[in-house]
SENULO-596800 format. One record per atom (N, C-alpha, C): x, y, z; residue in one letter. Coordinates in steps of 0.02 Angstrom, whole numbers, plus 50000, padded with zeros to 5 digits. Each point is the difference from the previous one (the first is absolute). Layout:
N
XYZA ...
% end
This chain:
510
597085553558323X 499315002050003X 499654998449934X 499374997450001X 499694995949935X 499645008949977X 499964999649948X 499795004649941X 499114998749973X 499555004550011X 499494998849969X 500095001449912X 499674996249973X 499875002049926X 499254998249976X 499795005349953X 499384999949994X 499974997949925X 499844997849966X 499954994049930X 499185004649987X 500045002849945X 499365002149964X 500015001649945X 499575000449942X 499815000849931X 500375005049997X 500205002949922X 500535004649993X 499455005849958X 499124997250006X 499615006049984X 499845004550073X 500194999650050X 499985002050039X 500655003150030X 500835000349963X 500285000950032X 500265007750001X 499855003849971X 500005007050006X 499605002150100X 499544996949999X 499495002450055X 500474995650052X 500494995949992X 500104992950075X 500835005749996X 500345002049927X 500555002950029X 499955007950046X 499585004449969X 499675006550033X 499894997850096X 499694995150011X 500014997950050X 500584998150057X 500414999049964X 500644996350028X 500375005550011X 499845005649990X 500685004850020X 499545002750077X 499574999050003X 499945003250073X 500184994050064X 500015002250045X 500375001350070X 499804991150014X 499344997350013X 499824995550025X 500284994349948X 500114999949921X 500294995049986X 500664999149997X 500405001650030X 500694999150009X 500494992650009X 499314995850036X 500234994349992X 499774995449964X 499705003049925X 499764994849955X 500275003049954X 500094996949942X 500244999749930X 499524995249944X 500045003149946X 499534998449953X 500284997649936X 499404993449968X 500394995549940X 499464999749948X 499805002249936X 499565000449981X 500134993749946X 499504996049990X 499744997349923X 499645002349967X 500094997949934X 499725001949942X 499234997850011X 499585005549969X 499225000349993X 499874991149963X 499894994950043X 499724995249960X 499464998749954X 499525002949997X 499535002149976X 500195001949921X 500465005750016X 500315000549911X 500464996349978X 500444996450039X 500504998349965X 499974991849996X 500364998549950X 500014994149959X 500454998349971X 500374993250010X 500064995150027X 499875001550071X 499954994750053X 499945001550063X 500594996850043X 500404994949941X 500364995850028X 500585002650025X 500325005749998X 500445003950034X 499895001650071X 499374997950047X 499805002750070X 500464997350063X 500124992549972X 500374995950047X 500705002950004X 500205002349953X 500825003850005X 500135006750024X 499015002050000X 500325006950030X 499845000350084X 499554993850016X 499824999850054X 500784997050059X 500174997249966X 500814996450015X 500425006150000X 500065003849956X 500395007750013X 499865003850074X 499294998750009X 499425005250055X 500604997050067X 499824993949970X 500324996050090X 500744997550008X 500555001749942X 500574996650014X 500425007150009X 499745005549989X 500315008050028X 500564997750060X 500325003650025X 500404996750058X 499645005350057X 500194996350066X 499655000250044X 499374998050026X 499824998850079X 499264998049980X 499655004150008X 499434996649999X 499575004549986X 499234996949988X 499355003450039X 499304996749988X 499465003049947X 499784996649973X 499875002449908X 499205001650021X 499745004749977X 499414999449992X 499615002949922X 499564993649970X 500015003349937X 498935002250004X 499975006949995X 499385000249998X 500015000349919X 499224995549977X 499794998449956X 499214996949993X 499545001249973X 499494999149999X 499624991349974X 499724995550044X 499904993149987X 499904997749946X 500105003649949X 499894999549924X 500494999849976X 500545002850010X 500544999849977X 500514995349980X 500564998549918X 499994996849973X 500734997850048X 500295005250045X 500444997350030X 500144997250060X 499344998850044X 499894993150028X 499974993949960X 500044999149963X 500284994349947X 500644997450044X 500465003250012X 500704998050004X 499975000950077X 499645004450025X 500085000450092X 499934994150050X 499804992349962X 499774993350025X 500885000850021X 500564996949957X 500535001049993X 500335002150065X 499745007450013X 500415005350049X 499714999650046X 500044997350059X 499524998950071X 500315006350046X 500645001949975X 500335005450063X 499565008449962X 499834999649939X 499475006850007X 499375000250015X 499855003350039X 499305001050032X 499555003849944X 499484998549969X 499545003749967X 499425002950029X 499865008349982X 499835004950056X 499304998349915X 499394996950025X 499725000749959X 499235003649972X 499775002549954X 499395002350002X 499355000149928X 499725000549997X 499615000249936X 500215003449928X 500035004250008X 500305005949948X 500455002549993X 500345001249953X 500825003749989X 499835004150010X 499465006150003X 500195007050032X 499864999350059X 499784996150040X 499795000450078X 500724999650049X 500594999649955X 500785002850041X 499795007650011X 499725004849953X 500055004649990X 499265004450053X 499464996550003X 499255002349998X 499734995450061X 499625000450034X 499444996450021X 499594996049945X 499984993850040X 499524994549940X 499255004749994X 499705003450039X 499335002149999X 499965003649941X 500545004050005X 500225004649958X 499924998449913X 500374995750008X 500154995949926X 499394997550002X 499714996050018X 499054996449983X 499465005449970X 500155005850038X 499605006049968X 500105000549941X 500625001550000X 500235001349917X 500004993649948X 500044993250024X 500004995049954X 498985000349970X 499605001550063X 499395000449986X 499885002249930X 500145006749992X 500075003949957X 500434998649931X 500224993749999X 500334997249908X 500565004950012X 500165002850063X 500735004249970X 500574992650011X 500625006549942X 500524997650007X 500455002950021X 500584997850086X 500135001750040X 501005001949982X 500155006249998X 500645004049982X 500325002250049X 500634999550004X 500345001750051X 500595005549960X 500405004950069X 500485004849968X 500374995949942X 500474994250067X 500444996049956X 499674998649926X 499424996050004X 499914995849941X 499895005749947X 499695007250020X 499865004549944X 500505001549942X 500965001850075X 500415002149967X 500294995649959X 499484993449975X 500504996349947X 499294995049953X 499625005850009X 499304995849969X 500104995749918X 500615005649962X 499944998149934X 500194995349987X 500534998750049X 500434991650006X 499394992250007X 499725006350070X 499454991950018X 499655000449943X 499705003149966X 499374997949916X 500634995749978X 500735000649989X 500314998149926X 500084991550039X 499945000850080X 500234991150028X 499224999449976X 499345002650017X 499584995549979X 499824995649940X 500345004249942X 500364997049945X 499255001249951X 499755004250022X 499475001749954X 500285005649949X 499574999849928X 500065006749956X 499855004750034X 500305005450001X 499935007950040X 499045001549971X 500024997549928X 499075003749984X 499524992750029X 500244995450032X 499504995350028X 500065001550093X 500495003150011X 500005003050070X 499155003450054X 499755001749936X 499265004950028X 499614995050022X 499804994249934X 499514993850003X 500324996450058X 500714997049999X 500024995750065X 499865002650064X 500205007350023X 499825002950051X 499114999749994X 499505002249943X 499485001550021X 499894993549998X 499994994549990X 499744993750051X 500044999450059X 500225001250048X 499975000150069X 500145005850055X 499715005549951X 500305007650019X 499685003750007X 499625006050038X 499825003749965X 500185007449996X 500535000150070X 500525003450036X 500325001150017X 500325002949999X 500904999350031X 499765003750044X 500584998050069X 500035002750055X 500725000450034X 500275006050012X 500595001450020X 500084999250064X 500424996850034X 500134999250058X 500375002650019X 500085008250025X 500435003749990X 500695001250058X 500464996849992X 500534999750074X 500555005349993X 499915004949961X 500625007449992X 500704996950006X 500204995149944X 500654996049999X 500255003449939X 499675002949946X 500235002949924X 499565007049995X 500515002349967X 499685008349990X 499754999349945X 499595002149975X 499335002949965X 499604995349968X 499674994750039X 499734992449985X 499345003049977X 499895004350016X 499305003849971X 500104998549899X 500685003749997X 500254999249931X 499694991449976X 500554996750026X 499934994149985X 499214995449984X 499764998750063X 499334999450011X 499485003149927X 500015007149984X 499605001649952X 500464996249917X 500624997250011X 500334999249945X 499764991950001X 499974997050041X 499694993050025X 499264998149972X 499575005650030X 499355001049989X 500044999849936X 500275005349950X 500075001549935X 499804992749935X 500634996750056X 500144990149961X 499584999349993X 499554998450059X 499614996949982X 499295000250030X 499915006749980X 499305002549987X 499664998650044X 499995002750073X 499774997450064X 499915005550039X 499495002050028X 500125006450055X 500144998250057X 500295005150045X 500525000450074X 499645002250054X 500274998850038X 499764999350064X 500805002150038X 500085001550057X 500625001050053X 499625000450067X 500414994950037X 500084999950082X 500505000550001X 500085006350051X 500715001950040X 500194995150060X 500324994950011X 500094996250041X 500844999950061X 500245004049950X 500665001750028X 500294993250037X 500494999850043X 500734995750016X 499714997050064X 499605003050036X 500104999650082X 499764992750009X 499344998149937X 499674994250018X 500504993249984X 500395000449929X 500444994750002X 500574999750046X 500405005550033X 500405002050038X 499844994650058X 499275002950035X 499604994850069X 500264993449997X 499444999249921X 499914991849998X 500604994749992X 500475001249969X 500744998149984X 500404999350070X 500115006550031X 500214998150062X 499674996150053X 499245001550022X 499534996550028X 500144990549985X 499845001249938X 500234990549949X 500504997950040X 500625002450004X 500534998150005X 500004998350084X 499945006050065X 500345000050036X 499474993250042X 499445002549967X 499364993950054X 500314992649984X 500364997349920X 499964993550000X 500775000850044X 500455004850004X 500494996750036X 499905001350068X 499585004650036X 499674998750038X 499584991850035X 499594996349957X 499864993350010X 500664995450006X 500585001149963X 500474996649998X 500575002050036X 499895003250063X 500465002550047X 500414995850031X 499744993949998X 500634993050026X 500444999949954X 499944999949948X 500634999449948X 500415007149986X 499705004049997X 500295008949967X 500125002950070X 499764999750056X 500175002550039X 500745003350016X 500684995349989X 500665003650002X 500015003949929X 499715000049956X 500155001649939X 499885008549999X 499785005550036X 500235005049983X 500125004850070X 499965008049980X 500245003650039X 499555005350001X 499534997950013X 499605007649983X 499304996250052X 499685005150028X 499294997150041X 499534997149966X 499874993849994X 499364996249954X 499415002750034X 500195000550063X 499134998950026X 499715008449985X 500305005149997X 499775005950011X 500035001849908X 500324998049981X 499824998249903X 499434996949999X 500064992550011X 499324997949978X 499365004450025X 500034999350068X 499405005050032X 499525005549975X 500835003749971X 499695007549953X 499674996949932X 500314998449967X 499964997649932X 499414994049984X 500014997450057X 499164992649977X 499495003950023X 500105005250051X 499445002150041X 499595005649948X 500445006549959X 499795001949972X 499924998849935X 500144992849952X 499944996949938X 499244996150026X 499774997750032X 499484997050028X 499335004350014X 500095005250018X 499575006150007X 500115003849938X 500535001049973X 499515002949936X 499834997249941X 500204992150001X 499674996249940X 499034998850008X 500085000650086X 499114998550025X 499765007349968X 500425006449997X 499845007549999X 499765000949925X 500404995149991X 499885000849900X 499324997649984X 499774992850019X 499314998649991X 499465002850033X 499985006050053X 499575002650028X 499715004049954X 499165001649975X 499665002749964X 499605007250014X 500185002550068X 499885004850042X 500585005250024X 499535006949993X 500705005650032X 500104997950066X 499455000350052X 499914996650055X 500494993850030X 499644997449936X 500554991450010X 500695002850025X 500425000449947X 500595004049970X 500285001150066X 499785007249999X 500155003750071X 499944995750076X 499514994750024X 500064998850040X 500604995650026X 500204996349926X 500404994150000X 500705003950005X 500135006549964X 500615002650022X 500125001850077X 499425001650019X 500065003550079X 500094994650010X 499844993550015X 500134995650015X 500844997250016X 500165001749937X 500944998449989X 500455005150025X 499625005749999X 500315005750032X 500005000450081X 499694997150031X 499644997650065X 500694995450024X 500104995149957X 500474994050021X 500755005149986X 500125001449949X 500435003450006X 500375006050033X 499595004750011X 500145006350036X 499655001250064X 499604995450007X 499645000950067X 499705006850036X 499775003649940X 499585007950006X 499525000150055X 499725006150023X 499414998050005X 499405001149963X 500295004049931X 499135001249951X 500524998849947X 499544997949949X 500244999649931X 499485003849963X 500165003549956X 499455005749969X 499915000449912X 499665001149983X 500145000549918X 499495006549981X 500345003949944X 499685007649978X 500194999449923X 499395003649979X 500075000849930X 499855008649973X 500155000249961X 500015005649952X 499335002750005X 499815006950024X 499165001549994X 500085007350007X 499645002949941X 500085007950008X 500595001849995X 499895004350044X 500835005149984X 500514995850061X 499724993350049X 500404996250040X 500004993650011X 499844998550042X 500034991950015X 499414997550040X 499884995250017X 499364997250020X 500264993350013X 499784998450072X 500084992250037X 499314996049975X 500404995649976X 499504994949976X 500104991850048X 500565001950037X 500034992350040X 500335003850052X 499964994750039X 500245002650098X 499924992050025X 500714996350022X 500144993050029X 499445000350078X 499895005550023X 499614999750069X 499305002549972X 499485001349929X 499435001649990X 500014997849953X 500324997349966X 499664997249938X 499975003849940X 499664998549948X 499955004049934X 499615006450060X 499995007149953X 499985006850038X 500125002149952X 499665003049924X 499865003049965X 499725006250031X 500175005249991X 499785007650019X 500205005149946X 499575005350015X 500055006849941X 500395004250024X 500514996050078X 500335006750002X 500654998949973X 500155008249990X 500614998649936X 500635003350047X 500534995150007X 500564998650049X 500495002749953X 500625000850061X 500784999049958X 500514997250011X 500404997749949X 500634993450040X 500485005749980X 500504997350073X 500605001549973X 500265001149939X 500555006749975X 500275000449930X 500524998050009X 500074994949936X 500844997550019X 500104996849906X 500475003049987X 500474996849936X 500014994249996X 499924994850054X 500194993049990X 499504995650011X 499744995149968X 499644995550001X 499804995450060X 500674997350037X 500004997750043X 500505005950079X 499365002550037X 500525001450051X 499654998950091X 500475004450032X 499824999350074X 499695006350036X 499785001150054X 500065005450026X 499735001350078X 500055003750034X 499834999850067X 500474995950032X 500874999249997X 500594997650002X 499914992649990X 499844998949948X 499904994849985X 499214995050022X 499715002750019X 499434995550043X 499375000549932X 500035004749950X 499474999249963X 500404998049944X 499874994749958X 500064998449942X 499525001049945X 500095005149918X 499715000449975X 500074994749931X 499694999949954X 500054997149919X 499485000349977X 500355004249939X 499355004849943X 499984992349947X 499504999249992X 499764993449939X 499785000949940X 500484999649953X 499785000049918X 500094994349965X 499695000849960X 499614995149951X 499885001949902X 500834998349969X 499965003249944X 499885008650011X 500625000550019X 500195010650030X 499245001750028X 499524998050026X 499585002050036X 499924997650060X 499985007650039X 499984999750067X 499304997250021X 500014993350056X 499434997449997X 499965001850079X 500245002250039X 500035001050056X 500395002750069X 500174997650064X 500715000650029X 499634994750074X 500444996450004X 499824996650060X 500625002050071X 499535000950042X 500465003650057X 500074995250066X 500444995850021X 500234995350040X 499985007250066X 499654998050059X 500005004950039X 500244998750060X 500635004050026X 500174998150075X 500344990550020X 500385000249972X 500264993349998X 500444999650039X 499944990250014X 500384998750104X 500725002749994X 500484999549943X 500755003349995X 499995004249947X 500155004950015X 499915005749971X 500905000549963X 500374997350067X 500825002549975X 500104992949945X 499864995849976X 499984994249927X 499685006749939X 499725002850003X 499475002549946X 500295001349942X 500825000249987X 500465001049956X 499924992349962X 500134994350045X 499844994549970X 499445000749960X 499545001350050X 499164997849989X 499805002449907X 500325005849966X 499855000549958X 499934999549947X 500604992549978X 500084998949953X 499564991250011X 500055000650040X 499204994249998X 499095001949963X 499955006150016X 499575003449981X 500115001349936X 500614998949970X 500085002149918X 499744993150011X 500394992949985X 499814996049981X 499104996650000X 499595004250013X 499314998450005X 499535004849968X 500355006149993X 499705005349947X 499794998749939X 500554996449965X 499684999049933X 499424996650015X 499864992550021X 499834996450000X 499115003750027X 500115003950056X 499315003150026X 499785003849929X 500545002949985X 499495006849944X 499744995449941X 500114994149982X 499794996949947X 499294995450038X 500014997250059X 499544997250040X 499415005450015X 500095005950013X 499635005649999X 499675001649930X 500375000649937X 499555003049957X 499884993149973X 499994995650003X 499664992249991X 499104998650022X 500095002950080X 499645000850036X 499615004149964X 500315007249994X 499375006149967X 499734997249942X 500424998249959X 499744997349925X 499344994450025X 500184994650035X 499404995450014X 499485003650031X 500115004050039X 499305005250044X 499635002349923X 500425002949980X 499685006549937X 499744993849961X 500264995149980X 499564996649947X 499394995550041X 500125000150078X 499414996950015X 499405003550011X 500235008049996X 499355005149992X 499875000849946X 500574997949963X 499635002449917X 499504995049998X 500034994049990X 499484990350009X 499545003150038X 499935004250063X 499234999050017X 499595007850007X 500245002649953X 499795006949983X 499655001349921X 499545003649995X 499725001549941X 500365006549987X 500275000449933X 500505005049985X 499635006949988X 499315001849993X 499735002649968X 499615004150061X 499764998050048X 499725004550058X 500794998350071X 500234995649988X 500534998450067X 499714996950052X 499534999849998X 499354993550056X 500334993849978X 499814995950036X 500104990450004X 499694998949917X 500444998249991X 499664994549942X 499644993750020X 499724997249977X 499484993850019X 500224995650037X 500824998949959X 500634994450076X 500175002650055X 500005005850012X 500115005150039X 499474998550056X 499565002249969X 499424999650045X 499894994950035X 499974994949972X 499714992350043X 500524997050028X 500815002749969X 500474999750067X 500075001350054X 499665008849998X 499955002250069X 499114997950037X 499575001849964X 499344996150026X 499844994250044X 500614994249956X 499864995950024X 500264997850091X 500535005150017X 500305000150071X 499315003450037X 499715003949977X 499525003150047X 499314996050006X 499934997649954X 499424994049972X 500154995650056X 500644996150013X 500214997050061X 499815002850070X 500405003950012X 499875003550068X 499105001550004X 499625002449966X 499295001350008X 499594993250011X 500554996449951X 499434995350017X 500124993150078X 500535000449999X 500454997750057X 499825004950083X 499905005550006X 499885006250039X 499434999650017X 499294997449948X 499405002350013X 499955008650015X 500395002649937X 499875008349991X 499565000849926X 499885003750006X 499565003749935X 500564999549955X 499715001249934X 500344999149952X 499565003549934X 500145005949955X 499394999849948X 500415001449932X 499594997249956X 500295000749922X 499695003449944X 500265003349972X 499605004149953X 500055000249915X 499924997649960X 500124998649941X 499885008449954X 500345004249970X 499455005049951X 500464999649930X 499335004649977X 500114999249941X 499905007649950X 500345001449955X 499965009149999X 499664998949891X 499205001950043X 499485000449961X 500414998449908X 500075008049997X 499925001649931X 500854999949970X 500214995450057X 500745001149953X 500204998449905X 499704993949988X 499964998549918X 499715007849966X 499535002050007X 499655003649985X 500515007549992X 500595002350041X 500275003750018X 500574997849937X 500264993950001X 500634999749968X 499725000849931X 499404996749989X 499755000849928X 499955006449977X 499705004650024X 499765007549977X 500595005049984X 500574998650097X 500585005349990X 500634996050008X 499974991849983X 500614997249991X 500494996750079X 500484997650000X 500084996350039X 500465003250078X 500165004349950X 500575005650056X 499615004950055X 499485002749962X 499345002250057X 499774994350038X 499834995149985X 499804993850025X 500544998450059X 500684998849991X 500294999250055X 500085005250036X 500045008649985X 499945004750034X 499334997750066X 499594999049987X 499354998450030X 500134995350065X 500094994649955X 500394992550063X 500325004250052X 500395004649965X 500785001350070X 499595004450035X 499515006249973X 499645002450054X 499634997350036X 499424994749976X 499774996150054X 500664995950059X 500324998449969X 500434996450053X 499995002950048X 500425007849986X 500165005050038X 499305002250084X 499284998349939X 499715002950058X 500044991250056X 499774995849954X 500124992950047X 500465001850067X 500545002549984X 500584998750038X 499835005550049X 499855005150001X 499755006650039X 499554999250052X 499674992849970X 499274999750048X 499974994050034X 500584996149997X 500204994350056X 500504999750032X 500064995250057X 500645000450022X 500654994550006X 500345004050019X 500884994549971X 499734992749996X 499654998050062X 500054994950002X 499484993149947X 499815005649984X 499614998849948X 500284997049910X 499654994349977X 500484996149939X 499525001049941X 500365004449964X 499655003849936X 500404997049938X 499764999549961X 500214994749939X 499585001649933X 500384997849918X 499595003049983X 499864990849959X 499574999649968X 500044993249970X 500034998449918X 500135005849981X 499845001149921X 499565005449966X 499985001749952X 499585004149968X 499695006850061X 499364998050002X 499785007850038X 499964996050065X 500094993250027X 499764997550055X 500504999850053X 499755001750061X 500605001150052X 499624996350071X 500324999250037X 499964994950072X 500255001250042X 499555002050086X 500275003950044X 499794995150066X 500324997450031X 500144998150075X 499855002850057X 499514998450039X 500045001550062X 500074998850051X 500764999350041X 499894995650057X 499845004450083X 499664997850035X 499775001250040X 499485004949987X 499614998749956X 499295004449971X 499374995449981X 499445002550035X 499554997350000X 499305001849914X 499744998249997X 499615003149932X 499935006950002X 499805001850063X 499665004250028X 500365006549958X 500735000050054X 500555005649981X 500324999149938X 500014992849968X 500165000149931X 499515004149946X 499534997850000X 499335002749971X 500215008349999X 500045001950051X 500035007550022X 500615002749956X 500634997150008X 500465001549933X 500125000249935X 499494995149998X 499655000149930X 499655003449979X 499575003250026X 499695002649976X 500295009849980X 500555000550048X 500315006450010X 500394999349929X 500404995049982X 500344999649955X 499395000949956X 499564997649986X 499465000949928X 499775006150003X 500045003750040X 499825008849988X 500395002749982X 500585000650036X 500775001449965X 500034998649926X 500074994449993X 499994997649917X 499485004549955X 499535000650033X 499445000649938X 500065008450001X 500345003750075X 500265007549957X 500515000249964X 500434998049981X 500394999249953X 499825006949957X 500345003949945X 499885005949951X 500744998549970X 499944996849968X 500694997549943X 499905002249946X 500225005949972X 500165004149941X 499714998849945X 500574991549994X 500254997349957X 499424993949979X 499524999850038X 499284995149991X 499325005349983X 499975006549977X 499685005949978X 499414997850037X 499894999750051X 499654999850077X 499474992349989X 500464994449976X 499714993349999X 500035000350094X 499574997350025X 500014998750080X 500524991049983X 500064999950076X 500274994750027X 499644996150057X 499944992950014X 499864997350040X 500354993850015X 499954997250060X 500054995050033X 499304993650016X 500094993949978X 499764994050031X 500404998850048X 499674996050052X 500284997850042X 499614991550038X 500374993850009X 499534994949997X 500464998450085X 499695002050072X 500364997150074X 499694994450013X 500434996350054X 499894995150017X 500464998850087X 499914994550019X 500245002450081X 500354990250020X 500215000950014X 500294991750042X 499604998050046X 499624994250001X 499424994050045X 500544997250029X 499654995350044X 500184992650028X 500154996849951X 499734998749944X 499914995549970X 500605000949912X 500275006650036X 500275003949917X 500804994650002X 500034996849956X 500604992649981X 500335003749983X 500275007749959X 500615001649974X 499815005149976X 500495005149983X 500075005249961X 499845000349927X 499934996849964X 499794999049948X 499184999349991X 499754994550055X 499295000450005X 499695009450014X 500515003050043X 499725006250024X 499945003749920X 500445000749958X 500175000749950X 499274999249949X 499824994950008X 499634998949957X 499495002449994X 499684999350086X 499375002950029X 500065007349973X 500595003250018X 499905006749972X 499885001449923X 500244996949959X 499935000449921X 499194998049981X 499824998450057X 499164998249985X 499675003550012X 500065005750065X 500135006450024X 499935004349943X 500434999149996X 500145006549923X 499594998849945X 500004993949997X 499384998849922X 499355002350009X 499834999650085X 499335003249995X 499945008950014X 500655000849995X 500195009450022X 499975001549933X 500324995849944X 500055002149935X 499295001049960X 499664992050021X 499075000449964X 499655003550027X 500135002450053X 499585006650059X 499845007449951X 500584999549965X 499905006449973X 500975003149987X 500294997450044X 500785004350010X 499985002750059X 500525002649998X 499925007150085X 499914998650045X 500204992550002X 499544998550075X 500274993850046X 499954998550043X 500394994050054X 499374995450012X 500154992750007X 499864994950005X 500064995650052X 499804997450060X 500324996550045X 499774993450001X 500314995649991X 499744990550015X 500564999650073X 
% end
């Protein structure tokens, strides 16, 4: 029977041996080379690559290594090893999406292995230990831990790393499951294509290996570049679907004193305030209802980010199997999940004004501009309102800038009181703010306007020793003839200039 062997960098081999003691690699064995990158001379590769392949017995080599690498040099040579290949030396370890984020960012990318022997790699770079800071801050501006739980207390290390060379940290918890996939996935698909030749060569089921292993390395490398909780979640129901053949796939998160469904495979996202409870159970991954419900709680760096509940599935008596498949996709979801949250949260931070929580100006004409479409596409009403809050300079000057924004957030407050959801409120800078109306005619816009400027102008703020408050306001409405949101835009700011020379206090309509 021919022998798999897997040929990989020896900065990775802490994370490829950890791997090898569980159940599914039994029929591979592992040969590491030296980090080419550090080491020097190089001319020793051909003798160790000749060691890799004259072992006794046979055996089919596979060396994953990244197309950069200095030891395809010598692989012209070796036509009987197959090279499992990819962009990046950590992408054995990570999703490429993964790594692009972080290369964005000038970090520099750390692994368990490479941590537990960092002082070695500075002394191969062969730099002075006090020129270590400068060479890193040329192309650095971060370190980033790629964290796979292969060495105990890399936290240590990492800040002793950082220390060198004067760099701040970063950690993604990435754990085993994703290189675990991809390695076996690599392997069983190319001998999979090459089933005319390997076919007598082992003893174990290819097709129900490959099956498991490409099917779910394939779905969660797509899971990794998804930028949505939504996304995320649908694409697992998806794999969970092929796999267990449920009939709902569900996802709940942490809310209040319980839980809350935020996804349902038969409704879709289903955000609600009502506050639920899952099963209590000690274990991360389990079953219940004799097997027909499958649960898994999802964390992300020791935080619980959720529990996804596989519901009512076609074999219930496998479910013992079924669960250590569900380990292997956990890590991989809870890091795809708070990936997801992080991109949501920073895409509200980008179109939010930090200071009232309304749209910021990108905000605004992001969402504007979909309704700007439909109104004007629909032949529906459409109205726009530009204002402007009189005496704000006047306010920061007298009692300073912190009353001044006290002011903003109360006007916001009444803004928001006196329109509705569907309505796109924004602020644009300084005292000036911008409100949307779709499916509103002057008529009923006008009319809101003007409610909001009574509101405003009772105002009794302490803290302004009874300075009054007012509102300008400059409307405007969508023609036949209105070319874009911006033109509406404008019309209203012309609006307003004559609400402002009017006197103040007052609305304007072109």
């Amino acid at each position: 029977m021919k022998k798999i062997v897997v040929v990989a960098c020896s900065n990775f081999q802490q994370e490829m041996l950890e791997i090898s003691t569980r159940e599914e690699f039994q029929a591979l064995s592992f040969y590491f080379y030296p980090a080419l990158c550090e080491v020097s001379p190089r001319s020793g590769m051909r003798e160790i690559l000749n060691d890799v392949l004259s072992s006794s017995g046979e055996k089919l080599h596979f060396l994953f290594a990244p197309r950069s690498c200095p030891i395809l040099e010598h692989l012209r040579e070796r036509p009987e090893i197959t090279h499992i290949a990819y962009d990046f030396c950590q992408e054995l370890l990570a999703p490429k999406v993964i790594l692009q984020q972080q290369i964005k960012r000038n970090s520099y990318l750390v692994t368990d292995g490479w941590l537990s022997q960092w002082r070695e790699h500075l002394r191969n770079w062969g730099f002075d230990p006090s020129k270590n800071s400068s060479f890193m801050s040329e192309f650095s501006t971060l370190i980033v831990h790629l964290k796979t739980g292969v060495i105990e207390n890399p936290e240590r290390e990492l800040a002793d790393f950082a220390k060198a060379v004067k760099l701040p940290t970063d950690v993604i918890d990435i754990g085993l499951d994703y290189v675990k996939n991809f390695v076996l996935a690599s392997v069983y698909d190319t001998i999979a294509r090459k089933m005319g030749l390997f076919e007598e060569a082992f003893d174990f089921d290819l097709h129900r290996q490959i099956a498991n292993y490409a099917m779910i390395n394939e779905v969660l490398m797509e899971i990794a570049s998804l930028n949505s909780k939504n996304e995320v979640l649908e694409k697992i129901s998806t794999l969970a679907e092929m796999l267990f053949a449920p009939e709902e796939v569900l996802f709940f998160e942490k809310f209040r004193d319980g839980w809350r469904e935020i996804y349902s495979s038969a409704r879709g996202s289903t955000i609600t305030e009502e506050v639920l409870q899952i099963p209590e159970n000690p274990e991360d991954i389990f079953s219940l209802e004799c097997g027909r419900d499958l649960w898994m709680k999802v964390r992300h760096d020791d935080k619980l980010l959720g529990a996804l509940k596989i519901s009512k599935i076609a074999f219930p008596e496998y479910s013992d199997r079924y669960l250590p498949v569900l380990g292997n996709i956990r890590s991989v979801l809870g890091l795809s999940l708070s990936n997801a949250e992080l991109l949501e949260e920073l895409k509200t931070i980008s179109l939010t004004d930090p200071l009232t929580g309304i749209y910021n100006r990108r905000g605004f004409f992001d969402k504007a501009k979909a309704e700007f479409l439909k109104a004007s596409r629909g032949n529906k009403s459409l109205s726009l309102a530009v204002c402007d809050l009189d005496n704000l300079k006047a306010i920061n000057d007298s009692f300073g800038h912190e009353v001044g924004d006290l002011v903003l957030k109360e006007v916001t407050s009444i803004v928001r009181d006196n329109i509705r959801e569907s309505d796109v409120f924004g602020r644009f800078g300084g005292d000036e703010f911008i409100i949307l109306f779709p499916g509103c005619d002057s008529k009923a816009a006008l009319e809101v306007l003007d409610r909001i400027r009574v509101v405003v102008g009772k105002i009794k703020e302490p803290l302004l020793n009874g300075q009054e408050l007012s509102l300008s306001f400059g409307l405007t409405t969508i023609r036949e003839d209105t070319g874009s949101l911006e033109e509406l835009v404008s019309l209203a700011d012309r609006a307003l200039y004559e609400a402002k020379n009017s006197g103040r206090n007052a609305i304007k309509f072109i």
